[in-house]
C-alpha positions as CSV (number, residue, x, y, z in Angstrom):
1,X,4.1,19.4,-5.9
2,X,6.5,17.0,-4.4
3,X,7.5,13.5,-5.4
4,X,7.4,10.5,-3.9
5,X,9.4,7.5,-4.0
6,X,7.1,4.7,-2.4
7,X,9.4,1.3,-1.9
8,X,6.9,-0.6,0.7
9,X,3.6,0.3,2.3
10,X,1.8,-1.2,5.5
11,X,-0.9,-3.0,5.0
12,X,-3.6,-0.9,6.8
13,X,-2.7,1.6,4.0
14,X,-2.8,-0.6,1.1
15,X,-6.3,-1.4,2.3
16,X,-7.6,2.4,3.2
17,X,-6.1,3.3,-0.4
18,X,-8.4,0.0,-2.1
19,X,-11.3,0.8,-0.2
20,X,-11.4,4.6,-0.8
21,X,-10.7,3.9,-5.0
22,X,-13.7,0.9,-4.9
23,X,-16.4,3.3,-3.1
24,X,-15.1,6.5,-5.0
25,X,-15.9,3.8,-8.1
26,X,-18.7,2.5,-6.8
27,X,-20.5,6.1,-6.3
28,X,-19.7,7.2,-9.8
29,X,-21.3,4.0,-11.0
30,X,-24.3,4.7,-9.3
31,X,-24.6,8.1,-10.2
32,X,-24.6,6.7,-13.8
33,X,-27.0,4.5,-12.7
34,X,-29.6,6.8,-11.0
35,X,-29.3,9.8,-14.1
36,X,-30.1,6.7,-16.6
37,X,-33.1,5.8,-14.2
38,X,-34.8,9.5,-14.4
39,X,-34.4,9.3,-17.9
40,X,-35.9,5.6,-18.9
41,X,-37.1,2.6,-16.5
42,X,-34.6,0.3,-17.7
43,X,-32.3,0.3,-14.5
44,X,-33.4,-2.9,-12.4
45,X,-32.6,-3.8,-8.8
46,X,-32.9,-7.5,-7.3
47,X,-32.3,-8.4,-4.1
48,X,-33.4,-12.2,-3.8
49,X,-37.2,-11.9,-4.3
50,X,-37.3,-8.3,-4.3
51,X,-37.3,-6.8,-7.7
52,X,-37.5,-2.7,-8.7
53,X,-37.4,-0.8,-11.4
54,X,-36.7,3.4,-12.0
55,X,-36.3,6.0,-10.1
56,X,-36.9,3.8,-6.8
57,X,-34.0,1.3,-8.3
58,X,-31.7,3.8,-9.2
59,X,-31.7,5.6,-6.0
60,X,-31.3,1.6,-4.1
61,X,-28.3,1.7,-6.5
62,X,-26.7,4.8,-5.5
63,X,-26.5,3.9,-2.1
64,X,-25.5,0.0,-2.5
65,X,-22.6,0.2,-5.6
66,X,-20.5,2.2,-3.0
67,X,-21.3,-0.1,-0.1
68,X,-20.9,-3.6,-2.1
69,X,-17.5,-1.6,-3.7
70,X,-16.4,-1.0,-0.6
71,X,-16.6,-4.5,0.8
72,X,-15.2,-5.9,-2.1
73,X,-12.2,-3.7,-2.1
74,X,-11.4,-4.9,1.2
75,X,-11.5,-8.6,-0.1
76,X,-8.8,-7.2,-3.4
77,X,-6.5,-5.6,-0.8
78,X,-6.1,-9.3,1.3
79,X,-5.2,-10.9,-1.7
80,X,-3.3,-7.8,-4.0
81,X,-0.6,-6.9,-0.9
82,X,2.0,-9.1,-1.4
83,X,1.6,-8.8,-5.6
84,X,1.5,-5.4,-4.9
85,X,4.5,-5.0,-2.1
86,X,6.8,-7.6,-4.1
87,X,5.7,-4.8,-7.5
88,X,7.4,-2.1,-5.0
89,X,10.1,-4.2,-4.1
90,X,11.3,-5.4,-7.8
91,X,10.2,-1.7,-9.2
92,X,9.4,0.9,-7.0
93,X,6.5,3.3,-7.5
94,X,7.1,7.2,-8.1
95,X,4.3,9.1,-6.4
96,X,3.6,13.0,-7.6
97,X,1.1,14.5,-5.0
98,X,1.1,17.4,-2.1
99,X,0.9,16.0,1.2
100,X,1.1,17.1,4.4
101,X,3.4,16.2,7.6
102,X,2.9,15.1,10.5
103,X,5.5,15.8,13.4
């Protein structure tokens, strides 16, 4: 284990980073969301005039949390950089992790 002191980051970074947290998130939530629909019929799904229920709605769910997630961490990166990057500047963050170099 090594550690890391991160003082800035490039945007196309601070963006991979958001969207690779929102769809990890966004797959656990539908996960959650497809066990509850084996187990009862009270997951729903609507999609304008489209509405399902169950099994069929939990498994729509599984695949479109990670995707909406996904988009929407993409929107949160445009407006969290410069927060984020001023945060590094003012503060720093200490990073433990393994990692691997490129050269």
């Amino acid at each position: 284990m090594r550690e890391i002191i991160l003082n800035n980051i490039k945007f196309s970074s601070f963006v991979k980073i958001n969207v690779i947290i929102h769809i990890a998130l966004g797959i656990l939530i539908g996960i959650i969301g497809f066990l509850i629909s084996l187990f009862s019929q009270n997951i729903y799904f609507n999609a304008g005039d489209f509405k399902f229920t169950g099994v069929f709605a939990g498994t729509i769910n599984l695949i479109f949390f990670p995707l909406t997630l996904g988009i929407t961490g993409i929107f949160i990166s445009i407006f969290a950089y410069f927060p984020f990057k001023y945060w590094l500047k003012m503060f720093g963050l200490k990073i433990s992790t393994m990692y691997e170099s490129k050269d």
